[in-house]
C-alpha positions in Angstrom: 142.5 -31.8 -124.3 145.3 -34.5 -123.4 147.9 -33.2 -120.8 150.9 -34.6 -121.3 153.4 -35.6 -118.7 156.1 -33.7 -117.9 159.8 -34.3 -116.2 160.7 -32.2 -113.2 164.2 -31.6 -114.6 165.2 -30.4 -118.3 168.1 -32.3 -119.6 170.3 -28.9 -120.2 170.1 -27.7 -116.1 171.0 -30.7 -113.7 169.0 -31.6 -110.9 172.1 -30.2 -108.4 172.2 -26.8 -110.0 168.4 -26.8 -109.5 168.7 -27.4 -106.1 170.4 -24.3 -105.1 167.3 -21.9 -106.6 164.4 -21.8 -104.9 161.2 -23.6 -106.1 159.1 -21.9 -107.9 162.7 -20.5 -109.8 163.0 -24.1 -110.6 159.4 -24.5 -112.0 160.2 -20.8 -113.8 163.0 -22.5 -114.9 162.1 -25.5 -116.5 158.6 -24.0 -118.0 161.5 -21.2 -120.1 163.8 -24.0 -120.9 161.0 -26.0 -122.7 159.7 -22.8 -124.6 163.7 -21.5 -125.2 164.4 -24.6 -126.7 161.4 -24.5 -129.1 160.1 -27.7 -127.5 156.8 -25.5 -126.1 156.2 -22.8 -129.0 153.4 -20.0 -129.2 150.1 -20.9 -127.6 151.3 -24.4 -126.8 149.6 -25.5 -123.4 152.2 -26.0 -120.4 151.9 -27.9 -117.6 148.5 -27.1 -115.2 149.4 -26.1 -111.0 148.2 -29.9 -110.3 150.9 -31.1 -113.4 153.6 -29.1 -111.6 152.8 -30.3 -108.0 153.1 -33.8 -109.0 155.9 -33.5 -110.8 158.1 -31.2 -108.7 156.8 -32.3 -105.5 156.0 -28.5 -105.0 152.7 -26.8 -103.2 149.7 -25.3 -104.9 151.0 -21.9 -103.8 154.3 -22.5 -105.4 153.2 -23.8 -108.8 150.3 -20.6 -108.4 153.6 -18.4 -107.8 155.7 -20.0 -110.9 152.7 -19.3 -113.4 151.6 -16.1 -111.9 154.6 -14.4 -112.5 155.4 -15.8 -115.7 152.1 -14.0 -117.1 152.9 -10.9 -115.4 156.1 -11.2 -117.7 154.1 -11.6 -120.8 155.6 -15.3 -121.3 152.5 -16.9 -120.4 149.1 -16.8 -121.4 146.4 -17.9 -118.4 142.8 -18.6 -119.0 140.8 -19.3 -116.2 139.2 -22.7 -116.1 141.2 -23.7 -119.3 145.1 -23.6 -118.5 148.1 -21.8 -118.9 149.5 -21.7 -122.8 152.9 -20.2 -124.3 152.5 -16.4 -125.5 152.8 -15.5 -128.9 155.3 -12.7 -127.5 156.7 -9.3 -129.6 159.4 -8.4 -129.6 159.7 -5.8 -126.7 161.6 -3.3 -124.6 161.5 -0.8 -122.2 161.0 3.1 -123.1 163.2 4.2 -120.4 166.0 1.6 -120.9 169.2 2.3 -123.0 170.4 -1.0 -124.6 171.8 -1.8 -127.9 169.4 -4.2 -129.4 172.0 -7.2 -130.0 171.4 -7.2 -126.0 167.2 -7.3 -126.4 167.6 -9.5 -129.1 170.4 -11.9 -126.8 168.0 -11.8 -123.8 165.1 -13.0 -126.0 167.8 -16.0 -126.7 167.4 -15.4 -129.8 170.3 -14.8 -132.5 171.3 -11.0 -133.3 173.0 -10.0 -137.0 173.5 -7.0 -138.5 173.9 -5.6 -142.5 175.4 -2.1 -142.5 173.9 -0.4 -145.5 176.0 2.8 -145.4 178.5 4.4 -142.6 180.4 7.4 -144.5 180.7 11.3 -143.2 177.9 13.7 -144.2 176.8 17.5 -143.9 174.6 18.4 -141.1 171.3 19.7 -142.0 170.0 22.7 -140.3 168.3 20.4 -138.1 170.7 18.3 -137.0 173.4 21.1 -136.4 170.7 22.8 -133.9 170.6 19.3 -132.1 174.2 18.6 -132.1 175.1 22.7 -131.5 177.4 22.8 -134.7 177.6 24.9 -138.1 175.1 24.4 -140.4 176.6 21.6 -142.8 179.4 20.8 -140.1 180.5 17.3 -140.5 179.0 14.4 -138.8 179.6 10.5 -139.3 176.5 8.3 -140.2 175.4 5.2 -140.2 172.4 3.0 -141.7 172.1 -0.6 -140.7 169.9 -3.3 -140.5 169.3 -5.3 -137.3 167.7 -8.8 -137.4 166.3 -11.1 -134.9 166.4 -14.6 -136.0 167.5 -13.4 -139.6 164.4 -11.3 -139.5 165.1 -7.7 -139.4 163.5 -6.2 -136.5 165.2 -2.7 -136.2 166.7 -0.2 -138.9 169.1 2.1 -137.1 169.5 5.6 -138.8 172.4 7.3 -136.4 174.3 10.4 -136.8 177.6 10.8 -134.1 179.6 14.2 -133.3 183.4 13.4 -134.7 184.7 14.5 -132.1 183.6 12.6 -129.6 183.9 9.3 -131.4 186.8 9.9 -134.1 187.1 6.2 -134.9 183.5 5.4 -135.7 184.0 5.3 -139.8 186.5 2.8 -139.0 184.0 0.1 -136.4 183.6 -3.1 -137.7 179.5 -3.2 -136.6 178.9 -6.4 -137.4 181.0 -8.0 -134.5 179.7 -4.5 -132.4 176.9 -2.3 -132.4 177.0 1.4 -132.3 175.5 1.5 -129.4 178.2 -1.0 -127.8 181.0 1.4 -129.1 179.7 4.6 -128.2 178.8 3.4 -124.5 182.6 2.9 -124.4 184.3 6.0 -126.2 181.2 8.8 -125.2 179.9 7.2 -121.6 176.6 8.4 -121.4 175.6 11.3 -119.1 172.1 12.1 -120.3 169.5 10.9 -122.6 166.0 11.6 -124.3 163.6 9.5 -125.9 160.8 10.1 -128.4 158.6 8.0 -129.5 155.7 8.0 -132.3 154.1 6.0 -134.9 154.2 6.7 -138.3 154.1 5.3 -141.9 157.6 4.3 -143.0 158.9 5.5 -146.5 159.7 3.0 -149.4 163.7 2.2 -148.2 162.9 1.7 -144.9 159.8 -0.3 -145.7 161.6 -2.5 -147.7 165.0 -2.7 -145.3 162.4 -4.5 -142.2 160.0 -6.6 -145.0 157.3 -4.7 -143.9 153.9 -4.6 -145.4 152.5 -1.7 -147.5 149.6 -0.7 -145.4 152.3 -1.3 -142.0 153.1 1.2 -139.7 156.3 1.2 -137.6 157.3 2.2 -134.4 160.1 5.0 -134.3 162.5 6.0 -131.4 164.5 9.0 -131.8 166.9 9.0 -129.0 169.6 11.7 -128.1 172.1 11.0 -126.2 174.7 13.4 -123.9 178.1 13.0 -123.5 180.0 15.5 -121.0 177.4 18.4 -121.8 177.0 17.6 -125.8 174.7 15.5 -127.7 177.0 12.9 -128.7 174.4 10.9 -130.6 171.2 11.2 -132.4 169.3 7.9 -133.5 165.8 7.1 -135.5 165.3 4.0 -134.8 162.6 2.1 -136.7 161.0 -0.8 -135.8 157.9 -3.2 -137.8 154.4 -2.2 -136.0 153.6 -5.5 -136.0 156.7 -7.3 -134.9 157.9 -5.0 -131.6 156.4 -3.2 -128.6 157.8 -1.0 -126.1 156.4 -2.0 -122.4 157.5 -1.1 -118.7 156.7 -0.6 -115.6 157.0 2.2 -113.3 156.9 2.9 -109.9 155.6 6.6 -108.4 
């Protein structure tokens, strides 16, 4: 296989700026730019340690350190005795995180969108008044919409909201904002709870996120607590074969 060779600096981050981080940041750097600006895409080899030593002017232990903890970050791919190649990544985020996806999708740099499908008041059922601690058939706002990653929808956001607690909701423009966005704002959160479980999606919402017949998605029901009450209660669905939840905890 022909390496080809590679310039220290990317045109986009001057050689000043660089500078100031520290080296293996730089080499960090410079691998993400190429692969952000689609210059490098999946499984694409990058530069070897002995490309990036003669090139940066860096050590062996640098370079090592540059590529090492790219893999651990799931951007790289290393195979020993072969080289280091660009990850054909999923979407992914972190089970114990609470972001609005715009903000996934943003750090990805990648372009969010979103098409609301409904967002009207509606009558609890007897399930959702137990979670929200209303009257059976108590009034809740709603809303369905469509997120997209790179115009390819990547989450379908099912979300129910206590009126009370967010009286302007029916009246959000959530295609400049997300729910998520809003409600951080008007509820701050105190408390939340995640569930999460795989399961065969029904025709609307199989059709909403272009999924495949025999497809399963992902689903994240997540309640959220605002000054002792659930202000929120989300399904959030995402394609099995397009997103993964990962993360890493420490004991």
């Amino acid at each position: 296989m022909t390496v080809p060779v590679y310039t220290a600096y990317p045109d986009r981050v001057s050689k000043t700026a660089l500078a100031l981080q520290p080296l293996y940041l730089q080499v960090k750097r410079h691998i993400l730019d190429n692969i952000g600006s689609g210059k490098w895409g999946a499984s694409a080899r990058v530069p070897s340690e002995n490309d990036i030593v003669r090139s940066f002017g860096v050590s062996r232990m640098t370079a090592n350190r540059a590529l090492r903890e790219l893999r651990d970050e799931g951007v790289l791919v290393r195979i020993a005795g072969v080289g280091s190649f660009v990850a054909d990544r999923h979407a992914r985020a972190h089970p114990l995180e609470i972001r609005g996806i715009a903000d996934e999708i943003r750090d990805r740099g990648h372009v969010h969108r979103a098409a609301i499908v409904s967002l009207e008041r509606t009558r609890a059922s007897a399930e959702l008044a137990e979670d929200f601690g209303i009257a059976p058939r108590g009034e809740l706002y709603c809303s369905l919409i469509v997120h997209f990653e790179n115009d390819r929808p990547i989450q379908l956001e099912d979300r129910y909201v206590l009126p009370k607690l967010a009286p302007d909701y029916l009246n959000i423009d959530f295609q400049r904002t997300t729910p998520h966005d809003y409600l951080v704002k008007v509820a701050p959160l105190q408390e939340a709870e995640h569930l999460l479980r795989a399961e065969m999606p029904d025709e609307r919402t199989r059709k909403l996120l272009a999924m495949k017949r025999d497809e399963p998605c992902l689903v994240v029901i997540r309640r959220t607590w605002t000054a002792g009450q659930i202000a929120s209660v989300a399904r959030l669905y995402y394609p099995g074969c397009r997103y993964e939840m990962s993360g890493r905890f420490r004991p």
